[in-house]
N, CA, C and O atoms as CSV, one atom per row, in Angstrom:
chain,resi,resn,atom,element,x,y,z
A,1,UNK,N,N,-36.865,-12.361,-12.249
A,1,UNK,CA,C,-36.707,-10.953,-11.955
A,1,UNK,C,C,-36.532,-10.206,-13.278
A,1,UNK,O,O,-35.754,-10.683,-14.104
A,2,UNK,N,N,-37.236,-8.998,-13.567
A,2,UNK,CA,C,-37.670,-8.386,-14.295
A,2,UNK,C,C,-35.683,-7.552,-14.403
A,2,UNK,O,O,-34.777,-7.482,-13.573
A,3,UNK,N,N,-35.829,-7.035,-16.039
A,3,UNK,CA,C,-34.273,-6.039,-16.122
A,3,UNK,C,C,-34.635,-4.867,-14.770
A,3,UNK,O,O,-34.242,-4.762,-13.609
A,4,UNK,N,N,-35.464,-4.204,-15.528
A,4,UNK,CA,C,-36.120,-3.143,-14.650
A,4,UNK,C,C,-35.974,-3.397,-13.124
A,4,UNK,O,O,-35.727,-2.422,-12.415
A,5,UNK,N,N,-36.085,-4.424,-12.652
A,5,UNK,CA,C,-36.236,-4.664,-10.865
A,5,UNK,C,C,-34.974,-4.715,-10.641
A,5,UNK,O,O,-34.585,-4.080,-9.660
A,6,UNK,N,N,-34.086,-5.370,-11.351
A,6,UNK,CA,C,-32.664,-5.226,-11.356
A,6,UNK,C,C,-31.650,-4.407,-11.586
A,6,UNK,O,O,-30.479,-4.679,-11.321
A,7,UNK,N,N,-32.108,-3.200,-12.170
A,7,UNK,CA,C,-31.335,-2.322,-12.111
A,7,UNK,C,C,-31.499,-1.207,-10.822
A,7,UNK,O,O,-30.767,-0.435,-10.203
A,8,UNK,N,N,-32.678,-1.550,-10.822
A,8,UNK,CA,C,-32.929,-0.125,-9.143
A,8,UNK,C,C,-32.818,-1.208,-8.139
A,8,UNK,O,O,-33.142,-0.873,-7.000
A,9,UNK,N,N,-32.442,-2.401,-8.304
A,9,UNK,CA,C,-31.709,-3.223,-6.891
A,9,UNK,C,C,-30.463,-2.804,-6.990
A,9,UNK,O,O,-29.897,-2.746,-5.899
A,10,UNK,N,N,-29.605,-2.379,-8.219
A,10,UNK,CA,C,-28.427,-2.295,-8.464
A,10,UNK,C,C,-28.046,-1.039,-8.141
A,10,UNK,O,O,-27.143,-0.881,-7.319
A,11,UNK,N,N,-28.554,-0.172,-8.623
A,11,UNK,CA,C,-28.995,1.343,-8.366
A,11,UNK,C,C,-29.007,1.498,-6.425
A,11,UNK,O,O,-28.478,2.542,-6.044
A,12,UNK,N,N,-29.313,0.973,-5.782
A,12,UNK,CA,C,-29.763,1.211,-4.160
A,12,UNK,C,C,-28.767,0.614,-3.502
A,12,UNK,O,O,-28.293,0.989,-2.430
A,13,UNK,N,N,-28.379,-0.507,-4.265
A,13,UNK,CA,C,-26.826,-1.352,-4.191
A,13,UNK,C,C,-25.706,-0.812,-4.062
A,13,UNK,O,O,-24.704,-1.123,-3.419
A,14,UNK,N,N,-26.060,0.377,-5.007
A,14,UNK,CA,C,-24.667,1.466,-5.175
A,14,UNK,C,C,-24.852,2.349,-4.628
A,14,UNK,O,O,-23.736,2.796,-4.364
A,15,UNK,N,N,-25.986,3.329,-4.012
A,15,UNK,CA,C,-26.085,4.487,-3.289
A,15,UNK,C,C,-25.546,4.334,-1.894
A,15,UNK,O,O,-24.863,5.248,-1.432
A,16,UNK,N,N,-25.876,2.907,-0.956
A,16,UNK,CA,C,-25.916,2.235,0.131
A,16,UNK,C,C,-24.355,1.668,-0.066
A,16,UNK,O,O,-23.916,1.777,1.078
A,17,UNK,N,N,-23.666,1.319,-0.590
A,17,UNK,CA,C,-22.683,1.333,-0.779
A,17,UNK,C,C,-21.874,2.840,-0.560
A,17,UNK,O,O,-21.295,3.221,0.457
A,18,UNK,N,N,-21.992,3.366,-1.514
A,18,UNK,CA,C,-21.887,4.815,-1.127
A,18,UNK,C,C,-21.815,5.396,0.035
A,18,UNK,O,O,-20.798,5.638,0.685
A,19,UNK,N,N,-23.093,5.657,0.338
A,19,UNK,CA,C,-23.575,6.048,1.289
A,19,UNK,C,C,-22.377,5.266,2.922
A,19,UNK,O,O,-22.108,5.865,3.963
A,20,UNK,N,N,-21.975,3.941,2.548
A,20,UNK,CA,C,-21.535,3.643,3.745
A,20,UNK,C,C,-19.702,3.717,3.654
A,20,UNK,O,O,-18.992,3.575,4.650
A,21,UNK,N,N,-19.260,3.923,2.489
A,21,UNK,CA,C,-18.209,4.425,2.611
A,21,UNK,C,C,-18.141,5.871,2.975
A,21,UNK,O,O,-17.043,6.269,3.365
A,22,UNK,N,N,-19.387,6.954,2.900
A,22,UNK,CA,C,-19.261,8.056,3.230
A,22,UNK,C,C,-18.844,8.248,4.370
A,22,UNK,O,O,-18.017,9.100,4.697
A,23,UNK,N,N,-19.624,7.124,5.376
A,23,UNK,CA,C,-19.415,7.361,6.844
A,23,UNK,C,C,-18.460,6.854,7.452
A,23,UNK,O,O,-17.803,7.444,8.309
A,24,UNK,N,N,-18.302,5.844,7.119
A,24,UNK,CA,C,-16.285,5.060,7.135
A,24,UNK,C,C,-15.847,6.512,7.255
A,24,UNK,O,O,-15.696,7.169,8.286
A,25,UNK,N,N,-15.662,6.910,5.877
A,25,UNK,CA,C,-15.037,8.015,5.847
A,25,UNK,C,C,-14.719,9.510,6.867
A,25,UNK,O,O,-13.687,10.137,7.106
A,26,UNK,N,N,-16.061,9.667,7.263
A,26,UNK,CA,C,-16.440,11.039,8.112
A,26,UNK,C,C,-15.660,10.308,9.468
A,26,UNK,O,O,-14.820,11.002,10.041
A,27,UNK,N,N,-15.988,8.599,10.107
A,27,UNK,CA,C,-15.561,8.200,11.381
A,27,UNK,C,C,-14.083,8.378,11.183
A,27,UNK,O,O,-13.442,9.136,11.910
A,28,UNK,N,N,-13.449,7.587,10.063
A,28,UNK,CA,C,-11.958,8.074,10.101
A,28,UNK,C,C,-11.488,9.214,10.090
A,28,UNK,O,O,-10.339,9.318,10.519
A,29,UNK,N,N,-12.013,10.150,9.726
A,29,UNK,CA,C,-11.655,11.919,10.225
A,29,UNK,C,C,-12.071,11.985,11.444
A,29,UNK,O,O,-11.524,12.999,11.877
A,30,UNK,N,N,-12.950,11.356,12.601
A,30,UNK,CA,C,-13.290,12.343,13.802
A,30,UNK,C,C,-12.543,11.001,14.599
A,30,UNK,O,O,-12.731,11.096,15.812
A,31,UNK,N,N,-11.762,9.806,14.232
A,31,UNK,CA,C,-10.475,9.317,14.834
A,31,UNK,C,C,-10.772,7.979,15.414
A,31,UNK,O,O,-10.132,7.514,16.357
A,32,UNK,N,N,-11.807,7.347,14.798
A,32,UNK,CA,C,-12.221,5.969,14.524
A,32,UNK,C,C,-11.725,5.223,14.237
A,32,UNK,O,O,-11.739,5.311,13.009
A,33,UNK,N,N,-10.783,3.751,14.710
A,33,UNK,CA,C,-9.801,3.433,13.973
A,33,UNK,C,C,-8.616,3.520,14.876
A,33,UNK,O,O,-7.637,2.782,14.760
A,34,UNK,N,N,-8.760,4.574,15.898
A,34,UNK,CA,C,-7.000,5.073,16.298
A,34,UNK,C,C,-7.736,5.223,17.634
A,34,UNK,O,O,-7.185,6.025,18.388
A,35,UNK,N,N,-8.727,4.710,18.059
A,35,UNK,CA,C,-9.299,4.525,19.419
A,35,UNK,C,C,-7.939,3.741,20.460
A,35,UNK,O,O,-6.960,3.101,20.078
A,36,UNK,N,N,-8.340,4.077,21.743
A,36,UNK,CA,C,-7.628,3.516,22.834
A,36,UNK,C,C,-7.865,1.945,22.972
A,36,UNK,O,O,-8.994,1.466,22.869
A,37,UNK,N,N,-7.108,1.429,23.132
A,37,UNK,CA,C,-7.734,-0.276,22.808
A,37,UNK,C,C,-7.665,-0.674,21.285
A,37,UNK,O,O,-8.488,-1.535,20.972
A,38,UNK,N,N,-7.016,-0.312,20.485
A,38,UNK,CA,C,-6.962,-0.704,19.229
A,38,UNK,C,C,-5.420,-1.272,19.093
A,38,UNK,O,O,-4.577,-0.407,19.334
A,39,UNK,N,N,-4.952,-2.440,18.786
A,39,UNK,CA,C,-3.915,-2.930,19.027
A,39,UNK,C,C,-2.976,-2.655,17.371
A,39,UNK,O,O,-3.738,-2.927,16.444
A,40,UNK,N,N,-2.062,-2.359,17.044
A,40,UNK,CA,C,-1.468,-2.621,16.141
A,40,UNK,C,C,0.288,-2.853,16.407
A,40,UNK,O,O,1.106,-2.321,17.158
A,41,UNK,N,N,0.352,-3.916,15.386
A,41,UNK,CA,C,2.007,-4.642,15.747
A,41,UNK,C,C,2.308,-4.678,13.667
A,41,UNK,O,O,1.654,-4.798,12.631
A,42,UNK,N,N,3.867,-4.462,14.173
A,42,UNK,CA,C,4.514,-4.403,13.017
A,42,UNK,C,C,5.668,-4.614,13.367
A,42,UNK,O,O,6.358,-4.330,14.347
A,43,UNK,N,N,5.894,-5.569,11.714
A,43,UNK,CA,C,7.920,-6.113,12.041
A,43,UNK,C,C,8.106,-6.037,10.599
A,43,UNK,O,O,7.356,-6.544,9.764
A,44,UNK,N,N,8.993,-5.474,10.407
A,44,UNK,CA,C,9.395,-5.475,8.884
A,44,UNK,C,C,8.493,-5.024,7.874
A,44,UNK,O,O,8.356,-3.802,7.814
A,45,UNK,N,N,7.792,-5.776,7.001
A,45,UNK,CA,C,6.514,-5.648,6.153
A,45,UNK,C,C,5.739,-6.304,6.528
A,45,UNK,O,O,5.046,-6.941,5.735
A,46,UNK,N,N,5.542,-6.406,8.035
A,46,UNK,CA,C,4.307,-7.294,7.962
A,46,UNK,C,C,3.469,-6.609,9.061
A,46,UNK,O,O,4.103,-6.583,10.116
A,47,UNK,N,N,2.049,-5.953,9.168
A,47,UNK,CA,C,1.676,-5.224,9.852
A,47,UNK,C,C,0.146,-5.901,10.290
A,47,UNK,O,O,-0.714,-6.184,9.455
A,48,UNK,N,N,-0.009,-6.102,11.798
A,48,UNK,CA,C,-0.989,-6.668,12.214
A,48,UNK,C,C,-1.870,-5.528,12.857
A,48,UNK,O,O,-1.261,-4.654,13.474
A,49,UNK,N,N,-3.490,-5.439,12.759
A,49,UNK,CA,C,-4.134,-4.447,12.916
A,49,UNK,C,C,-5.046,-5.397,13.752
A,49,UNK,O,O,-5.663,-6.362,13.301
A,50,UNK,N,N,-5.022,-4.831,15.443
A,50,UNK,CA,C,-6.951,-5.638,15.679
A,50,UNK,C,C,-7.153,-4.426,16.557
A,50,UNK,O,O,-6.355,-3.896,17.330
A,51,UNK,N,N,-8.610,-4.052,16.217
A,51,UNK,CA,C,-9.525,-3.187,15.968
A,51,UNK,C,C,-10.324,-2.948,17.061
A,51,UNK,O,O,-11.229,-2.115,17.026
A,52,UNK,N,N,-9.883,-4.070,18.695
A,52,UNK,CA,C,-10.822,-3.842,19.611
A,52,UNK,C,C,-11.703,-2.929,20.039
A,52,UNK,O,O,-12.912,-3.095,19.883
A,53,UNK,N,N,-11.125,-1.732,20.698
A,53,UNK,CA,C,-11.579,-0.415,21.368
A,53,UNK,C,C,-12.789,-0.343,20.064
A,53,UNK,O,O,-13.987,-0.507,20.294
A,54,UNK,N,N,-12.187,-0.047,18.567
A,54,UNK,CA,C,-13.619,0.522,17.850
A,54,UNK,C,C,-14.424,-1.014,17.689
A,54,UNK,O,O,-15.641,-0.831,17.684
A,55,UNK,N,N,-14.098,-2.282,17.575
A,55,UNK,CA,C,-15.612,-3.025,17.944
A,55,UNK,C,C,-16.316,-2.835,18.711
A,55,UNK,O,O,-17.510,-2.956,18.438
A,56,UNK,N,N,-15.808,-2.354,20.348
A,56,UNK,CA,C,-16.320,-2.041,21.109
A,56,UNK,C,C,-17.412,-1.082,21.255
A,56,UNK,O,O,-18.574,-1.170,21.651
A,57,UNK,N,N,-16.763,-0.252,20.864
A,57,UNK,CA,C,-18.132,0.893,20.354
A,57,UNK,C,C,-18.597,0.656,19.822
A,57,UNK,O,O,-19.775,0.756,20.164
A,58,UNK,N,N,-18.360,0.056,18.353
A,58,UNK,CA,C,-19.332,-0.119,17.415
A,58,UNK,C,C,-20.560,-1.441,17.631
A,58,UNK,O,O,-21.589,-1.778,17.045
A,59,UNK,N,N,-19.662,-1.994,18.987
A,59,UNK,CA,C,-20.860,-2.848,19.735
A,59,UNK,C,C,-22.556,-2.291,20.447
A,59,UNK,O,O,-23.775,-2.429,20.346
A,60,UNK,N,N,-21.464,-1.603,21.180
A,60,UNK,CA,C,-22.297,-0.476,22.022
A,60,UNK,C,C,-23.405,0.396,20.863
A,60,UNK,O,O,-24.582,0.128,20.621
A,61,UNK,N,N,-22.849,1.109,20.492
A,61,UNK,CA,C,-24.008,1.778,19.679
A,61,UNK,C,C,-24.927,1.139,18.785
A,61,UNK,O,O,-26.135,1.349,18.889
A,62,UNK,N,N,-24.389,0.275,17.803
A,62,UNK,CA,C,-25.745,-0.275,17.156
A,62,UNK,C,C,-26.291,-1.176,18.164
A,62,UNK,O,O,-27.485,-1.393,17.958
A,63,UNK,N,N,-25.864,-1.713,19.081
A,63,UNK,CA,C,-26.916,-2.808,20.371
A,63,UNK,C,C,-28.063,-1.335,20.877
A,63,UNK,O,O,-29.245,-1.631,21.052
A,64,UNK,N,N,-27.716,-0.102,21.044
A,64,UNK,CA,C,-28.524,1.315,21.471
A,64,UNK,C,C,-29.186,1.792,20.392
A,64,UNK,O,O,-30.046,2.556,20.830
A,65,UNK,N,N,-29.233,1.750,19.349
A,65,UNK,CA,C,-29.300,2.028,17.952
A,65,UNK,C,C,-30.522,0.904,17.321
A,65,UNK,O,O,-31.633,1.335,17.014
A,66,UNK,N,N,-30.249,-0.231,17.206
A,66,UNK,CA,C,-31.567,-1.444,17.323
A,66,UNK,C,C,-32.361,-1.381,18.221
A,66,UNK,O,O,-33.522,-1.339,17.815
A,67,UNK,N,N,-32.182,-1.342,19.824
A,67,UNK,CA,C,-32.745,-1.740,20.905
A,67,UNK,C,C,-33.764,-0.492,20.704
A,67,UNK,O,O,-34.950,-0.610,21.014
A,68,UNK,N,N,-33.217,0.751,20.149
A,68,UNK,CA,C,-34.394,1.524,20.043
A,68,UNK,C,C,-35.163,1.670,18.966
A,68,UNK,O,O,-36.056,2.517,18.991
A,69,UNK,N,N,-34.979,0.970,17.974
A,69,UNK,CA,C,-35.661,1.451,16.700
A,69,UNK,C,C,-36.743,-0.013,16.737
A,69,UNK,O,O,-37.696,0.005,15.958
A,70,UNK,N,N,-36.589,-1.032,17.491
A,70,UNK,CA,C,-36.971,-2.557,17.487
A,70,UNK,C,C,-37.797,-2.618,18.775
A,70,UNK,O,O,-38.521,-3.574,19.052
A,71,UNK,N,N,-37.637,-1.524,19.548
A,71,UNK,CA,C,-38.566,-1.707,20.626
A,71,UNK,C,C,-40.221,-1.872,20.027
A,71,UNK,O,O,-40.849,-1.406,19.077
A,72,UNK,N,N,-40.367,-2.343,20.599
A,72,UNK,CA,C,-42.317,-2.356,20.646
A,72,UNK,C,C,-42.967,-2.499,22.006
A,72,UNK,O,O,-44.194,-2.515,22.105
């Protein structure tokens, strides 16, 4: 692999990166994360997070999200 091919892999590496903390970001403002079905437990310093309710969705939509872009 050429420098050149490697830096605009690196380059697209980082936009897409970017790019997907942007939307992390925007879902945790519209309350992603703090869904119904999201379990969190805490004792002292020790804090357990599971994430059901948003796998759930985040099941649901990209399975709607592929199923349509993959249809043929």
């Amino acid at each position: 692999m050429e420098l050149s091919q490697l830096a605009r892999l690196l380059v697209l590496a980082g936009v897409a990166l970017a790019g997907l903390g942007a939307l992390l970001w925007v879902l945790t403002g519209l309350g992603v994360g703090r869904l119904p079905g999201d379990l969190s437990f805490g004792r002292g310093n020790v804090r357990v997070f599971v994430p059901l309710g948003t796998m759930l969705l985040l099941s649901i939509v990209l399975t709607v999200a592929l199923n349509l872009l993959l249809r043929r």
